[in-house]
N, C-alpha and C positions, 0 to 999 in steps of 0.2 A: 158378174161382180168385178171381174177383173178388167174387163173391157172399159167400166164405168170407172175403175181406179186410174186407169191408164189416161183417160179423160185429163178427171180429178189432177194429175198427175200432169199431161201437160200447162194446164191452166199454171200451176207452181212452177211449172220450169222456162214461163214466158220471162219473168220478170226477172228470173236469174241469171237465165245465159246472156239478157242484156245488160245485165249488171246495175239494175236501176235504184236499189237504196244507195251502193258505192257512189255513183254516178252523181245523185242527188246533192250526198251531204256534202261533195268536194268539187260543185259544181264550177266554183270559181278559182279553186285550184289551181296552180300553176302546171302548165301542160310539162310532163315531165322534168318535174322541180327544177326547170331551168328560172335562174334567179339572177337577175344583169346586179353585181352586186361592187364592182370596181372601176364605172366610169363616171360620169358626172353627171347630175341631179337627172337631167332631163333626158339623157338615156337611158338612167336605169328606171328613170318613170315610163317612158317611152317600149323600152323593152320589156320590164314585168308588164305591160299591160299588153303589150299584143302576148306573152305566153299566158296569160289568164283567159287572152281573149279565143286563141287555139283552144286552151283546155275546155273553157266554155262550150263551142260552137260543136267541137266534136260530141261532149258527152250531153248536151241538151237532141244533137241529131241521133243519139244510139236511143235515150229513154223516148222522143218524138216516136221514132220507128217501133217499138216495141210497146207504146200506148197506141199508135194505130193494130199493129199485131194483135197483140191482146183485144181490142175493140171490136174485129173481123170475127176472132176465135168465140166472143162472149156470142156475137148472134149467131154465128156458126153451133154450138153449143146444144141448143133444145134441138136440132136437123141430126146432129152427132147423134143424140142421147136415142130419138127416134131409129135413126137405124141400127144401134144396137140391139133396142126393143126387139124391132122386126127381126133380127139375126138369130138373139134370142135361139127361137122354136128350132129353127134350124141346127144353131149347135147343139142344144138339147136333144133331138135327132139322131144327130150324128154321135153326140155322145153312147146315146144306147145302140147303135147300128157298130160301135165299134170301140168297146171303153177304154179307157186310157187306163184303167187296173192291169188288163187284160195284154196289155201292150207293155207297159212295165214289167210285168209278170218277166212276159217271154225273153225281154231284154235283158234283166236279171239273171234268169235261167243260163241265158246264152252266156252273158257275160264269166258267171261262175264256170261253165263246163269249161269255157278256154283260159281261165284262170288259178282253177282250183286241181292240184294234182293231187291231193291228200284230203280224203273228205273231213280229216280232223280241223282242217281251214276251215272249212266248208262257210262256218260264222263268219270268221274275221272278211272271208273275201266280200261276201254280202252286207257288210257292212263296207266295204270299200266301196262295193258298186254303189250304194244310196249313199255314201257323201261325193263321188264324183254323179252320180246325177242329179243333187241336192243343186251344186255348185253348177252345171252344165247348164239349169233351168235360169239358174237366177243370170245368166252370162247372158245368155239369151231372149233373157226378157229387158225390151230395148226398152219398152217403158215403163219399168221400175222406176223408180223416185232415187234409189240408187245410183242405176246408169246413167239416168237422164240430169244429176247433178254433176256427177264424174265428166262431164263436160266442161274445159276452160270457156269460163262468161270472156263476153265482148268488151275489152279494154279493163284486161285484170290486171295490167302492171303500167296503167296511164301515170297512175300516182305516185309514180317511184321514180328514180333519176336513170339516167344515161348511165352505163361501167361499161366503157369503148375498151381501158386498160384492162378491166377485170375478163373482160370478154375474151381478150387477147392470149391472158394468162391462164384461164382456165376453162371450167366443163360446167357447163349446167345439168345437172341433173333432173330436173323438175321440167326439162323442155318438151317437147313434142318427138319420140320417136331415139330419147336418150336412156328414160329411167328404167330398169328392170324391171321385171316381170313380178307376180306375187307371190312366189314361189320361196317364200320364205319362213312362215309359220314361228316367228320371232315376236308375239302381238307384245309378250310382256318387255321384253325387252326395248321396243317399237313404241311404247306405252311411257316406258321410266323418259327414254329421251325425250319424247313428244315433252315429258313435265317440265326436266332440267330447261329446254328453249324455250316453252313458255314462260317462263319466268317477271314478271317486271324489271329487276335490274340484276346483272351478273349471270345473264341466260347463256352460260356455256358450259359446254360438256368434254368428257372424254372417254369416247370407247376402248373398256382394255379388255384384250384378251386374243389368243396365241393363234399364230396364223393359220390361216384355213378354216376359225371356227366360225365365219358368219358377221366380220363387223360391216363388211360393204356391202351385203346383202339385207342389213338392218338399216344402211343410210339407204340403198335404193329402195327399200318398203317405204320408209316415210319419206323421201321424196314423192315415191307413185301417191302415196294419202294425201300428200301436200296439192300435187296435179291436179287430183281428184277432189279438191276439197274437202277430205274424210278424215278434218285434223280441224280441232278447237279456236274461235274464229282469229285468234293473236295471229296464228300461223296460215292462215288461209292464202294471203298474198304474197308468201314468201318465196325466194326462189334459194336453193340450194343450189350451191358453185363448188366445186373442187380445185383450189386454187394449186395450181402445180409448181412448186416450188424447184423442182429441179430445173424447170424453164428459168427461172426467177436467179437463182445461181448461175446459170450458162449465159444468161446477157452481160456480165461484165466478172472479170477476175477482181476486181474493187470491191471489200467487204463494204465502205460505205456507201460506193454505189447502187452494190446490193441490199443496202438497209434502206437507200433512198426509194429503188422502185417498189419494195412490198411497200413502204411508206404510203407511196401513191395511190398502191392498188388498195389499203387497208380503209383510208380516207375517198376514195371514190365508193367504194362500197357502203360505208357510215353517212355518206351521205346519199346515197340510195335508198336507204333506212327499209330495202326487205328482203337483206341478204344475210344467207345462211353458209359462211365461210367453212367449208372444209378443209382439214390440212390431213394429209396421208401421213405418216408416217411423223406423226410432228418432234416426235423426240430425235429427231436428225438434226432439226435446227432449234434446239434447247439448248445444246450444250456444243462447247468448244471441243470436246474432245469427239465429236461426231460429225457433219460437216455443216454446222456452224452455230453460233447462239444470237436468234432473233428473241429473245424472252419479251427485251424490252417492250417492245411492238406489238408484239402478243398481249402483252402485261397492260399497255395502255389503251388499248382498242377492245378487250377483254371488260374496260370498267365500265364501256359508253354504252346505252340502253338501246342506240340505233343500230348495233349491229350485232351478228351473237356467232362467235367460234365455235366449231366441232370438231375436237381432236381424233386422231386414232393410232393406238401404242399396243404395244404389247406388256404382260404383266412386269415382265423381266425390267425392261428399260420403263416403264412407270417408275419400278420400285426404284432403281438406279439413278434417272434422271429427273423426273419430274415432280417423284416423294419430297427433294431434295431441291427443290424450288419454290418456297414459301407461297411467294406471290401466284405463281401460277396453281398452284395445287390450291389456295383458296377460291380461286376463280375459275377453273375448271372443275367443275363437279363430274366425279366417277360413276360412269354406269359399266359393270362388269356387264362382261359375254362370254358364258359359259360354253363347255363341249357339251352339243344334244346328249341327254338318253336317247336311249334303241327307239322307244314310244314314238317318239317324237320324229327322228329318223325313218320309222317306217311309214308316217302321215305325207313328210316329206318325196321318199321315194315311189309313195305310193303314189302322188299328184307327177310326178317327174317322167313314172313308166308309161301313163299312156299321152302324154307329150311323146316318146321317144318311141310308141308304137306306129305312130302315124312317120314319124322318122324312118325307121325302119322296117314299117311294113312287117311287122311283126306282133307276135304278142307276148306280152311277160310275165309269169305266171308267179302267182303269189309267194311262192316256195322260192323260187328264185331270189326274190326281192328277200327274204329272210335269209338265206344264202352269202347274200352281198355282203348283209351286215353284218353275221359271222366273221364269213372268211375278211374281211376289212378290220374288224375290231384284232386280230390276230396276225394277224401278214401283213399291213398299211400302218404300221407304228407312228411313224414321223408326218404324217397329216390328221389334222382330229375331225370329227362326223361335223358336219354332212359331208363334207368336202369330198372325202376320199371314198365314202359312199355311194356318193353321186356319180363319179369318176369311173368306179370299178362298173355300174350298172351301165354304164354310156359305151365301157368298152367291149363289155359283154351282149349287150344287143348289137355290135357293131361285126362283132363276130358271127354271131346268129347271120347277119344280112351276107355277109362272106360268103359262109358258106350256104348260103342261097334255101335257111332254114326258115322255118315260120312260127314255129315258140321257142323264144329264149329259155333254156332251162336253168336249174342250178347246175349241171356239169358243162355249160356255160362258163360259166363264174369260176370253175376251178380250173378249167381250161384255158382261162387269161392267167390266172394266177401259175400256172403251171408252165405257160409259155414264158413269161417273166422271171420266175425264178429257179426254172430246171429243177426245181422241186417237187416230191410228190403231194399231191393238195389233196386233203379229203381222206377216202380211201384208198390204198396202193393199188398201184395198178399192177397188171401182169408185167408188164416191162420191169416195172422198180423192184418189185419181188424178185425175179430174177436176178440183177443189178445187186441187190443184198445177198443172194445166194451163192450169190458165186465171187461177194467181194475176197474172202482168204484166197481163192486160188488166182486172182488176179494180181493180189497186195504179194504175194507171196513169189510170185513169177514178179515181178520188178523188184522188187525190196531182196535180195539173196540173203541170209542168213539169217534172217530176223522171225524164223515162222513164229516163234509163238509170240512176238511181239504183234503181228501180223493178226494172228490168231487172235488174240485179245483186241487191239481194235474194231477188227471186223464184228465179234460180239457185240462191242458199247455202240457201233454204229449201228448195229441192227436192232438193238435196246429200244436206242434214241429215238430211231423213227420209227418205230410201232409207237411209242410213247406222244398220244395226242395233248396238243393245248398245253407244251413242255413250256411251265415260264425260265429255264435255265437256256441256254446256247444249246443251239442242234447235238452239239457235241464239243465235250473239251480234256481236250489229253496235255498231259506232259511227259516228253519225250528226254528221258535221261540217254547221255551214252557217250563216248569219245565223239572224237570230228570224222564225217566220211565215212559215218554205217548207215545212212540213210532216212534219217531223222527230217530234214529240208526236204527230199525226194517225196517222202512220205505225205508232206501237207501236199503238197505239188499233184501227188497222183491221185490224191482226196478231191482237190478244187477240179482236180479233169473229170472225177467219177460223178460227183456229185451237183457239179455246178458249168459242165461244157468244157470249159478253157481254164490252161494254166494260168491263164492272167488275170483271174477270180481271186485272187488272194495277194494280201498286202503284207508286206515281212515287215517286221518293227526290229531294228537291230539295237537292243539295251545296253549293250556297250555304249552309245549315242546319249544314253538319259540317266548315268550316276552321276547327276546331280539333280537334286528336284528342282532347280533353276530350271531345267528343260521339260519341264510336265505344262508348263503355258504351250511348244511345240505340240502335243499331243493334243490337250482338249480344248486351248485355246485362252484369250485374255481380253476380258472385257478392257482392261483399262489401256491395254497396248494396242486396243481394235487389228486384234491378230486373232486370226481362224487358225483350228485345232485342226493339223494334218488327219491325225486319228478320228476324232468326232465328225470331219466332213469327209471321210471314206467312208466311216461305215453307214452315213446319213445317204448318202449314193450307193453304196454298193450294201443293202444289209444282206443279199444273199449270198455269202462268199468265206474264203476260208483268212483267218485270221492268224500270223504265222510269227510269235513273240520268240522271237530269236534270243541265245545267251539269257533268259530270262533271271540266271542267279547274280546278274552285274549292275540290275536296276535298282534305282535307290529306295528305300523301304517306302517313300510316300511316294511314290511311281504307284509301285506296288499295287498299294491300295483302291488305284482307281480300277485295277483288275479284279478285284475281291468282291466287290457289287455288279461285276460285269459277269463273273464266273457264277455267282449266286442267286442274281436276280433277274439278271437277262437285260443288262441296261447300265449306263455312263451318263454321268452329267457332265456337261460341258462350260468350259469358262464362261457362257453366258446363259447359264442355268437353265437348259433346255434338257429336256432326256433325251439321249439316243438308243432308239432301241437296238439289243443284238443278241434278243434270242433265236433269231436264224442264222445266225454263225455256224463255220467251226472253226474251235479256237484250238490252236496247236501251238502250244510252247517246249519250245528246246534248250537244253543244257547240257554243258559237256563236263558238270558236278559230275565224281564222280558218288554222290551218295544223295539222296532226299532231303538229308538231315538238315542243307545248307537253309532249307526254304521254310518258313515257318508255318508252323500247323494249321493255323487257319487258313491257308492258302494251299496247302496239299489238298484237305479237304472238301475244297471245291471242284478239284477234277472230277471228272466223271472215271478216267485211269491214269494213275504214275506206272508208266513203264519204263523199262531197262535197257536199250539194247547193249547186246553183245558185241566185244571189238571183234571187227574182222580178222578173218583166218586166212593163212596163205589160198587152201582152197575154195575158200568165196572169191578171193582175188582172183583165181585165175579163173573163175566161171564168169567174172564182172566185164574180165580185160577182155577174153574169148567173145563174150555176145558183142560188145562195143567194137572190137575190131571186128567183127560183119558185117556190124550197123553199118559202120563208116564203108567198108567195100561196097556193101548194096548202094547206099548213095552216091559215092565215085561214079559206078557204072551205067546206074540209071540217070542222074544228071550233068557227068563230065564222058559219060562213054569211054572210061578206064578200066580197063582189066586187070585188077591186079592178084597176083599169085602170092597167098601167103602162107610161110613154113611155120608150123605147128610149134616145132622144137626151139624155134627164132622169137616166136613170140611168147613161150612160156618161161623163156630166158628173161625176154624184155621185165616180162609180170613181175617176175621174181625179183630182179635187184629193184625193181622200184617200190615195194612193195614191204611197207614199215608200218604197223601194226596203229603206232600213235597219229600218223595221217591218213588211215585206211584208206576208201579207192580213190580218195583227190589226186593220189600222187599214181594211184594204177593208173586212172584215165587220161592224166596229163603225160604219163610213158608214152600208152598205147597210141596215142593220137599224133604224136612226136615220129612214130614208127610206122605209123600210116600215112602220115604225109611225106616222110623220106621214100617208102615207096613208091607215091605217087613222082616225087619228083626224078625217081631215078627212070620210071614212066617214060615220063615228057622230055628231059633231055635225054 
């Protein structure tokens, strides 16, 4: 039966690939709507008729050649149907000498043993294996009625004009060897747009929704349906262009220049009449305060039925710019695009892992792949699913191939995640346990006098990170005390312990922001098109120490944007985006000498207010003593200096510099003063 389909099957796909109803009803057609329309009578008689007479002669020779074709196949036909007959008994045969049950079976079997680590999967994997070999048959069966229409017919865009300019300007999507792959699983959303461009008049759309969730991955699925002919027949000839407009800006510094050439390319396409304009990012050239407003242009080639826009925004600047444009927001019609559920996400990764086995030479087992999504939906804040899903799983099989493994597992996946952010992922490991055990006496040998302040951090630290799926910041203290007991030191030897380097952490100095005029510096200002210093460090660095200096001099609505960031694990930014920062740790300092300055709702977000104590003459002199070592060791190992230094000379020095309300800033600025005089009495 399927041999006789496949028949059936070509007989349907003679008449298509040669494109012979199109061919027919537009036989006399102007051969790519070339139309002599500005000379005089008898050359523009002269010239429409020889491009009628082109358009003629080719598509009477395509439908000629595929009524011979076809005429061949018809007697060919009962000779076909005959040896399949005869084949028949054979495959029948062969079917029972070796059944294709029986062969699935073991394929099955196999597949689940190197995918399934947990028999409680056991379901879910075997249903992955039958819809990858659901899909595997139907790819493979070349003559499906399917595949065999997914085929571009012979002379499918005869009927449509020339865009030399538009060509110049932009990307075809819908070409041969451009559109993406199908790996998108967007059908509803793929679905809504197909409607909004079918349309009869005002066939334009707008995709909104936040970066990384999938809007160019829904234009390349219906581009590939468009290729494919697997779109309702308005849109069958269309071609999808991405017109790039930052090209279109960079050909001339002249706004009207620049309004003349989209002009051009807006109107070559309308008169092409099967083009499907993309703009990326179009709310850039909405508005003046972004870099530039073409509305007009939009606005008037938007109403014409021959040609049809496809925006793509985000919600933010939708609601911003484009809510806020009458004309346009009538004529572009909104299709939201949502961030996947996990469901959906795992259908996704599921079709992505064994693309990426054959990549990697490896295999990925189902566990893993739940894994990903976990650890992503917690650790990967600032990009939303698939995106950052897909990412995490690409870098983890990549690792597998590293080191020279052959199943990606899930300690895989935590093993990126753990190289990334010095973190411990998952379960703790014997190092980090460690690493926690012996933070007091680490924190305690650098910090002099502060043990139980010491002592109490290293508690809330080791709290924090036994504490799984924390939505608050890794950790967040405030550090009361004078200047110069070790408060700044303190984040500093945190960002080294916890995050590699001291240059894991950003100091915010609130002396800087008593006015709230300076909270746009922080999180930024849509209308200033100014980026939020704070919002784009911690969108780059979210694993790292956060170090809110003088915190009692900020102005109360500063404040505030810490109170959702200490208690929720997250900031919004002047262009209404979250950023996430519950993997911080947040360390604010103050040289208050009391709590009391700070108001209660914001005590109570710390995880601890601590105290420290002013330094004492003898912290000073165990500070000044380790530091002038420090400084000899390095003299000698990279200057090859010897230097001799009196006990009694330097516990002098400690002493008169040594003033309780600048504790060690003014010991170490002595001690260093008196190490380099030694050095210099050295050298000369």
């Amino acid at each position: 039966m399927n041999h006789m389909r496949s028949l059936i099957n070509l007989f349907i796909f003679i008449p298509y690939y040669f494109n012979v109803k199109t061919h027919l009803q537009n036989l006399f057609f102007p051969w790519k709507r070339i139309v002599v329309t500005h000379q005089s009578v008898l050359e523009r008689m002269i010239g429409n008729m020889a491009s009628r007479g082109i358009g003629f002669i080719l598509r009477l020779s395509v439908v000629f050649a595929a009524f011979c074709i076809l005429m061949v196949y018809i007697v060919l036909f009962p000779v076909l149907v005959i040896l399949v007959m005869m084949l028949a008994p054979l495959r029948g045969l062969a079917a029972v000498l070796f059944p294709k049950v029986h062969r699935i079976q073991k394929e099955r079997e196999q597949f689940v043993n190197a995918h399934c680590l947990d028999k409680q999967n056991r379901a879910a994997v075997i249903t992955w294996f039958e819809q990858a070999y659901v899909a595997r048959q139907k790819e493979h069966d070349r003559f499906s009625l399917t595949n065999l229409l997914s085929t571009v017919p012979i002379g499918h865009d005869w009927n449509y004009g020339f865009t030399p300019l538009l060509d110049q300007y932009g990307t075809t999507l819908t070409g041969f060897g451009v559109m993406g792959g199908g790996l998108s699983d967007r059908e509803e959303e793929i679905a809504a747009l197909t409607r909004e461009l079918s349309r009869s008049y005002e066939s334009n759309a707008v995709l909104v929704g936040e970066e990384g969730v999938g809007k160019h991955t829904i234009i390349n699925g219906l581009a590939q349906r468009i290729h494919e002919s697997r779109v309702i027949g308005l849109l069958q000839q269309f071609r999808m262009v991405v017109v790039s407009m930052d090209r279109i800006l960079a050909s001339s510094s002249e706004y009207a220049q620049q309004v003349e050439l989209l002009s051009q390319i807006m109107e070559e396409a309308r008169l092409a009449r099967n083009i499907i304009l993309v703009i990326d990012n179009i709310h850039l050239y909405t508005s003046t305060a972004l870099q530039g407003d073409f509305s007009d242009i939009f606005t008037r080639y938007a109403t014409l039925p021959q040609l049809k826009l496809l925006g793509i925004t985000t919600p933010f600047y939708f609601q911003q710019v484009l809510f806020h444009n009458a004309s346009l927001q009538e004529l572009f019609h909104k299709v939201d695009v949502h961030e996947m559920n996990k469901e959906r996400v795992m259908r996704i990764l599921q079709e992505k892992a064994l693309l990426l086995e054959h990549s990697y030479d490896c295999v990925i087992t189902y566990e893993t792949l739940q894994r990903v999504i976990e650890r992503s939906t917690y650790y990967i804040t600032h990009i939303p699913f698939p995106e950052k899903a897909i990412d995490l799983l690409h870098e983890a099989a990549s690792l597998t191939k590293a080191h020279q493994g052959k199943t990606c597992t899930p300690q895989d996946v935590d093993d990126v995640l753990q190289a990334k952010t010095h973190m411990p992922v998952g379960l703790l490991s014997t190092d980090f346990k460690t690493k926690l055990k012996s933070l007091p006496d680490y924190l305690q040998t650098h910090i002099l006098g502060q043990q139980e302040a010491m002592s109490s951090i290293s508690m809330a630290a080791q709290r924090a990170f036994i504490e799984e799926n924390r939505k608050k910041p890794k950790l967040s203290l405030l550090l009361l005390g004078p200047t110069g007991v070790g408060k700044t030191e303190t984040a500093k030897l945190l960002a080294t312990i916890f995050f590699g380097s001291r240059s894991k952490m950003i100091r915010l100095d609130m002396s800087f922001y008593q006015r709230r005029e300076r909270l746009a510096d922080l999180i930024g200002s849509f209308e200033n098109k100014q980026v939020g210093m704070l919002a784009q460090y911690i969108r780059e660095h979210p694993f790292s120490v956060l170090l809110i200096d003088e915190l009692e001099k900020a102005d109360p609505e500063i404040l505030n944007v810490f109170l959702t960031l200490l208690d929720e694990g997250y900031m919004m930014d002047g262009f209404g985006k979250k950023i996430d920062g519950k993997n911080l740790l947040v360390i604010a300092t103050s040289n208050a000498a009391s709590k009391e300055v700070f108001p209660p709702e914001l005590l109570a977000r710390f995880d601890e207010v601590l105290t420290f104590q002013p330094l004492t003459l003898e912290t000073a002199q165990q500070i000044g003593k380790e530091l002038a070592q420090r400084l000899k060791t390095e003299y000698e190992q990279t200057k090859h200096i010897t230097l001799e230094l009196s006990e009694p000379e330097l516990r002098e020095v400690i002493k008169k510099a040594f003033d309780p309300r600048f504790g060690a800033r003014e010991v170490k600025r002595a001690v260093e003063g008196y190490i380099v005089g030694k050095v210099a009495q050295k050298v000369l």
